[in-house]
PLY file of the C-alpha trace (Angstrom):
ply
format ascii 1.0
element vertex 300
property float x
property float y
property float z
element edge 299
property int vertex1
property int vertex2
end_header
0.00 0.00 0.00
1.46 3.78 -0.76
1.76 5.76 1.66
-1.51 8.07 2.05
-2.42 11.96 2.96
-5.81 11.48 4.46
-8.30 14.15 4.91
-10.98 13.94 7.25
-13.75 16.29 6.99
-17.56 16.11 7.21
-20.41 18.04 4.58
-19.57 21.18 6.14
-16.18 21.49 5.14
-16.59 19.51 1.63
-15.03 22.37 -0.76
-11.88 22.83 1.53
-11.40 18.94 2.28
-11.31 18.90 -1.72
-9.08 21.96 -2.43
-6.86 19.91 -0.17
-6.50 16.98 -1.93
-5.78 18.92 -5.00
-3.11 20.31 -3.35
-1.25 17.43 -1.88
-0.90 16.48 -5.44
-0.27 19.62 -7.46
2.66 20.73 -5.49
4.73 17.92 -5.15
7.37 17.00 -7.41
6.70 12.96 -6.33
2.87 13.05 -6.89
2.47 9.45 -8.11
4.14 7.90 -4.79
1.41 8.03 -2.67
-2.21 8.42 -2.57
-4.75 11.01 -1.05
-8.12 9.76 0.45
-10.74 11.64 2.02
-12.62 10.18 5.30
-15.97 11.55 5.54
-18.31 11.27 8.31
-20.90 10.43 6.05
-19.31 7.15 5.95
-19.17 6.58 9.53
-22.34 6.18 11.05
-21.29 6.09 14.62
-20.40 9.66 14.61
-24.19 10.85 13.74
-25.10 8.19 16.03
-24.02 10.24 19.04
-26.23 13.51 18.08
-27.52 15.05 20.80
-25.77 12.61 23.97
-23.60 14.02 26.22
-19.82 13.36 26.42
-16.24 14.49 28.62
-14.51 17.45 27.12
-12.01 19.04 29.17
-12.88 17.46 32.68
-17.24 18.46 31.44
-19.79 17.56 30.14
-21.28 18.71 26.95
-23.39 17.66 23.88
-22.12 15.93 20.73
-23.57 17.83 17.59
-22.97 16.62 14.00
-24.05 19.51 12.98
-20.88 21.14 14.43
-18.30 22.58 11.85
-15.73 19.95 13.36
-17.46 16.82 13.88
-14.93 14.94 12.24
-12.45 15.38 14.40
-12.66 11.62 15.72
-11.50 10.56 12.41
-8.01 11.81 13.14
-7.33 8.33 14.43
-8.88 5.76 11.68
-5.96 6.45 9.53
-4.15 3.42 10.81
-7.27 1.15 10.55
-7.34 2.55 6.95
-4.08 1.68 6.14
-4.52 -1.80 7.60
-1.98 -0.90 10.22
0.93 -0.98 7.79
3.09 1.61 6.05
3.09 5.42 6.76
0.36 8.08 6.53
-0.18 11.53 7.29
-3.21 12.77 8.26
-4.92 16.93 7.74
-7.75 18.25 8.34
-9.80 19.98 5.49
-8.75 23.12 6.12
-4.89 22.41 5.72
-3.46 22.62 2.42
0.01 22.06 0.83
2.25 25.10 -0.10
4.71 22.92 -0.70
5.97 19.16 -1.23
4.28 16.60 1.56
6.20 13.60 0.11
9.22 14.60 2.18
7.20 14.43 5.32
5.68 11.07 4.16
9.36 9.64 3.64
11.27 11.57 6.44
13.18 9.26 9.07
11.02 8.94 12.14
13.71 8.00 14.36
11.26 4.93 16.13
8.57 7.26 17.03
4.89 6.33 16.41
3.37 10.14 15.44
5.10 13.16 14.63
3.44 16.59 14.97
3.51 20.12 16.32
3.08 21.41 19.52
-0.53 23.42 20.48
-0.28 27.30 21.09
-1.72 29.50 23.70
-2.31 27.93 27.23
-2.67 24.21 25.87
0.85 24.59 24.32
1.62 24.83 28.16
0.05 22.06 29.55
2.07 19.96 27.04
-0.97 19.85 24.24
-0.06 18.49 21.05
-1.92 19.17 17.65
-3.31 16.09 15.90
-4.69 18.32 13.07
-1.42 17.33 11.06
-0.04 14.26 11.76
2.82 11.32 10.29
1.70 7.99 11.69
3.73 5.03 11.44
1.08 2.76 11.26
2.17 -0.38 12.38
3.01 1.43 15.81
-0.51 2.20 16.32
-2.22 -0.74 16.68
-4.05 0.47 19.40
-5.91 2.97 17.64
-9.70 1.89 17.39
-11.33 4.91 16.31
-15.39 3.84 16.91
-14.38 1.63 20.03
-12.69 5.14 21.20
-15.10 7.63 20.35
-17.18 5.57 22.11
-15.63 5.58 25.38
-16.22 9.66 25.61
-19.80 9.11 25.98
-19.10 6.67 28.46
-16.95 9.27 30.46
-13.41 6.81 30.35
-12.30 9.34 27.62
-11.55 13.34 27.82
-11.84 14.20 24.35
-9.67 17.09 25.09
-6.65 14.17 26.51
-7.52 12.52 23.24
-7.47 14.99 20.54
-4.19 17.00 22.19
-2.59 13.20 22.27
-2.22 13.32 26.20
-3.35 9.65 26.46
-0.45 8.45 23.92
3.03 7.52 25.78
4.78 10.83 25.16
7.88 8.89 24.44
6.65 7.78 21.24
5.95 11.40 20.08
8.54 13.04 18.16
8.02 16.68 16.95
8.20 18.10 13.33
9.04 21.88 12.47
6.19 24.06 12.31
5.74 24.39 8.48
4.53 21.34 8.35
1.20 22.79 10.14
1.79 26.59 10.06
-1.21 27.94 11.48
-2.98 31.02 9.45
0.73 31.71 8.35
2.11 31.39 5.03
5.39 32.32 4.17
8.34 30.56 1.77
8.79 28.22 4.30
5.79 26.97 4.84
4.70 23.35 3.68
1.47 23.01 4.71
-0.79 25.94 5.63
-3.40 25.18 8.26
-6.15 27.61 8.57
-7.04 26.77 11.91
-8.77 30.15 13.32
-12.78 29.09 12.44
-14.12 32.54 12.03
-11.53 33.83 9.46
-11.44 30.96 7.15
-11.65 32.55 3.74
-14.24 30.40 1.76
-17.09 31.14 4.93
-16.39 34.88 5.01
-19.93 36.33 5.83
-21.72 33.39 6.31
-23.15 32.83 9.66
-20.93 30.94 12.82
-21.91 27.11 12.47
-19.67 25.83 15.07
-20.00 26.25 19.03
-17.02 27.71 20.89
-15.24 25.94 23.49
-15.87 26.88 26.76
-12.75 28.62 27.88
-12.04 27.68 31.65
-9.69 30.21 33.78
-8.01 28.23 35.39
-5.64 29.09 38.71
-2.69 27.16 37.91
-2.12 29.03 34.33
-2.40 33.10 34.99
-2.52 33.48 31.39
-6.38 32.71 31.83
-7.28 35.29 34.30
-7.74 38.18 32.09
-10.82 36.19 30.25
-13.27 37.44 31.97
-11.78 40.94 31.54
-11.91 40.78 28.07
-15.26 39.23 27.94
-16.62 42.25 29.44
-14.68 44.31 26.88
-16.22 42.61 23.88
-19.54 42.89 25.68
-19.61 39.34 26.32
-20.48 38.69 22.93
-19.15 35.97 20.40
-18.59 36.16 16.83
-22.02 35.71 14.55
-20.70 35.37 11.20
-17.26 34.75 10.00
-14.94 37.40 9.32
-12.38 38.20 6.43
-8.95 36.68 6.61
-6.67 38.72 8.01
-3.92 37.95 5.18
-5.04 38.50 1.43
-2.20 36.51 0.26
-3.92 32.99 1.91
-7.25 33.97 0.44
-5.88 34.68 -2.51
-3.59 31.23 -2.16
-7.02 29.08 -1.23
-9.40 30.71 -4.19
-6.33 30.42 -6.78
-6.41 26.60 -5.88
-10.26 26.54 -5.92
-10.18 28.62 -9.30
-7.89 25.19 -10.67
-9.83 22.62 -9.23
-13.05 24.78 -11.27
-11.12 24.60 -14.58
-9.96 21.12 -14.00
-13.37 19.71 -13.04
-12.32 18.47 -9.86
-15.04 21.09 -8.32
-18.16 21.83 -10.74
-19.59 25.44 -10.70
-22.69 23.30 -9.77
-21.61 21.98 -6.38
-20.27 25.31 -5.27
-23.38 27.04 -5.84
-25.15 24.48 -3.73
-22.55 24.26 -1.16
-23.14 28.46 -1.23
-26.96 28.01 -1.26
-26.22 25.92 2.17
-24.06 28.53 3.59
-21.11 26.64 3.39
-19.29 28.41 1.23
-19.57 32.18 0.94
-21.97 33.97 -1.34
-19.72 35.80 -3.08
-17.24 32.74 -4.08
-17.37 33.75 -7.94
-17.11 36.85 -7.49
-13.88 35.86 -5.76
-12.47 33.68 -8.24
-12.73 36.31 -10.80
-10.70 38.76 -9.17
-8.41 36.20 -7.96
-5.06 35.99 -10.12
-3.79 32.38 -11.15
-1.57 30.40 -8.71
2.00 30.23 -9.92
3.06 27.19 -11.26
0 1
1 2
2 3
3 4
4 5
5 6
6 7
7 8
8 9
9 10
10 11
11 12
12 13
13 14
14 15
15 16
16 17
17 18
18 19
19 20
20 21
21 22
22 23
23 24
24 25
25 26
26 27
27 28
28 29
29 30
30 31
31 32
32 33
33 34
34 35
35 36
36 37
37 38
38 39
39 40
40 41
41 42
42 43
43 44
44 45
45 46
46 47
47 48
48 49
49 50
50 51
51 52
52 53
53 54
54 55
55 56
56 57
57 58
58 59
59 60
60 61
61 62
62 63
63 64
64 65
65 66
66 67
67 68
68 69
69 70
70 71
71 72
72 73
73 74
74 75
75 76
76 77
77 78
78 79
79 80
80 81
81 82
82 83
83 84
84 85
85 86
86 87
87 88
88 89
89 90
90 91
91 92
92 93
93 94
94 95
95 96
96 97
97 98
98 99
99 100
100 101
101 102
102 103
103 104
104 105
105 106
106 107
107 108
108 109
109 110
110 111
111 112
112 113
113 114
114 115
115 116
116 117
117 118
118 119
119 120
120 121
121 122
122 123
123 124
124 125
125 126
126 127
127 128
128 129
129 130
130 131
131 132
132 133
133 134
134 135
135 136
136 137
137 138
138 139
139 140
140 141
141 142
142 143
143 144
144 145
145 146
146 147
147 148
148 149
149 150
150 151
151 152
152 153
153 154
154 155
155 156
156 157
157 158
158 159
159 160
160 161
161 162
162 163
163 164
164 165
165 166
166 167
167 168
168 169
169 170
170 171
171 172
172 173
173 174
174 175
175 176
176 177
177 178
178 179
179 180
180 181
181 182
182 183
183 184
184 185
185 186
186 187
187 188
188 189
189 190
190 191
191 192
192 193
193 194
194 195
195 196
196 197
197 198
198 199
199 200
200 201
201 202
202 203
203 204
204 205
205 206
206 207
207 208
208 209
209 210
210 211
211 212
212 213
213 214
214 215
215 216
216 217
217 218
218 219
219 220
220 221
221 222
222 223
223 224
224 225
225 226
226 227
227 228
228 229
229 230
230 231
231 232
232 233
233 234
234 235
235 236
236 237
237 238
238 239
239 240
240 241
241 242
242 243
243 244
244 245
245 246
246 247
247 248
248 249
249 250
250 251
251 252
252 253
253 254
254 255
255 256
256 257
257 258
258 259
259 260
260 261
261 262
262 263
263 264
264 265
265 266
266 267
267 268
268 269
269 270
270 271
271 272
272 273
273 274
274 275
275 276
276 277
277 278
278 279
279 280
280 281
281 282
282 283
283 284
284 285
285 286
286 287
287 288
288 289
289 290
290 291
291 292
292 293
293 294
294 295
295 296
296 297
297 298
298 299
C-alpha cells in the first residue's frame, strides 16, 4: 500500500477537504508515490449516532452535535485502521493545504517514534498539548488505535476528548516533533509546507456566512495566569461571540485558497454546480465567484 495523505472532513467542510486533496498532489514533485483519500463522516455512522448525547470534554460535560463545523475530528485516528496498520500516513484536516511538497514528510526518518506533529499554542501549548490536526503515523506502531471503540468511550466518560485529541493519552515517548511548516497555522510564508487555517471565524471560503460551530468553553483556570484576564476581556467585547465569520486577516492565503479553488473549477475536480449548492447551504460564501474572478492564477 502507498503511503496516504488522508483528509478527514464532514459536509460542512466539503469544498476545503477537496481543495486539499488537489493540493497534496499539485505541489509535489513525487505526486504518483502516494495516494490522497478523504474520510468523511458520512461514511461513519457512529459519529451521527451520538447527536444530541452528552460526552467528557475538558474534565465536562457537553453535547455531541454533527451539525458542528468539526465533527470529524474523531477521524483523526482511523488512519491506521485505513491503512490496515501498515506503512506510513499523514493525516490533515480539510482546512490544511500544501504550499509545498508533503512527500518529504511522508518519507522523512522517524527515528522509532509512532506520530510526529507540532506542539498546540496558547495555554494548551503549556500544559504539554499536542496538535493532531497534522499528523505522520507510522502505522504499524498504532495498533491500538480503534477509532469507533474510542469515540465511544467519551460518551461513556473513560475518555476526555480534550486528553484525546491533544494526544495526552499516547506515551509521550513515542511522540517526536516536526518543524512548524509542516502545520503553520494562518501563516504562510516561503517556508511553509502546509498551511493550516485553523482560526474558524476567518477561514476565507465562509467569510460572511453565519458561525456554524459552538465555541469551546474557555475555563480560567488558577494554575495558568494566562487565563485570568478572560473574563476581563469578555466584558470588553460585551460578552459577545462572533455571529458570522470574518475576512482573513492575510489576502495573500485567500488569494492562495481561491487560486487553488479557481484550478480545481477549470480542472473539473469542483463543478460550478456543487459550489453554488454548497453556497446556497451557507457553506461556502456567497460571493465565491465573485472571488475567483478577481483572484489571479496560482504560480506554477
Amino acid at each position: 500500500m502507498k503511503p496516504t495523505v488522508f483528509i478527514h472532513t464532514n459536509h460542512r467542510q466539503k469544498i476545503g477537504a477537496l481543495v486539499s486533496r488537489y493540493s497534496m498532489k499539485r505541489n509535489s514533485k513525487s505526486p504518483d508515490e502516494f495516494d490522497v483519500r478523504i474520510i468523511d463522516v458520512a461514511d461513519h455512522a457512529f459519529i451521527e449516532a451520538r447527536e444530541g448525547q452528552s460526552f467528557l470534554r475538558d474534565g465536562e460535560s457537553r453535547v455531541w452535535r454533527f451539525e458542528d463545523l468539526q465533527s470529524f475530528t474523531p477521524l483523526r485516528f482511523m488512519p491506521p485502521e485505513l491503512m490496515g496498520y501498515q506503512g506510513r500516513a499523514v493525516v490533515v484536516d480539510p482546512d490544511v493545504f500544501a504550499a509545498g511538497d508533503v512527500w518529504p514528510l511522508l518519507t522523512r526518518d522517524m527515528a522509532g517514534k509512532a506520530i510526529l506533529c507540532r506542539p498546540r499554542t496558547g495555554n494548551k501549548g503549556l500544559t504539554g498539548a499536542l496538535a493532531s490536526s497534522v499528523m505522520l503515523l507510522d502505522c504499524a506502531r498504532l495498533t491500538h488505535w480503534r477509532c469507533e471503540a474510542q469515540f465511544g468511550e467519551l460518551f461513556d466518560f473513560k475518555r476526555d476528548y480534550m486528553d484525546w485529541i491533544t494526544l495526552k493519552l499516547e506515551p509521550r515517548e513515542t511522540i517526536g516533533l516536526f518543524e512548524y511548516e509542516w502545520n503553520d497555522f494562518d501563516r504562510l510564508t516561503p517556508q511553509t509546507k502546509l498551511l493550516h487555517n485553523t482560526k474558524r471565524h476567518t477561514q476565507p471560503w465562509k467569510s460572511g456566512l453565519p458561525v456554524d460551530f459552538v465555541p469551546a468553553n474557555k475555563k480560567v483556570r488558577a494554575t495558568q495566569p494566562a487565563t485570568w484576564i478572560r473574563p476581563f476581556k469578555k466584558l470588553i467585547r460585551g460578552g459577545n461571540t462572533p455571529t458570522h465569520y470574518a475576512s482573513h486577516p492575510d489576502p495573500n492565503q485567500e488569494s492562495f485558497f481561491f487560486g487553488l479553488l479557481r484550478e480545481c473549477l477549470d480542472k473539473g475536480l469542483v463543478s460550478r454546480e456543487m459550489l453554488q449548492e454548497e453556497m446556497r447551504r451557507n457553506h461556502v460564501r456567497h460571493d465565491a465567484l465573485e472571488v475567483l474572478e478577481r483572484t489571479p492564477p496560482l504560480a506554477a
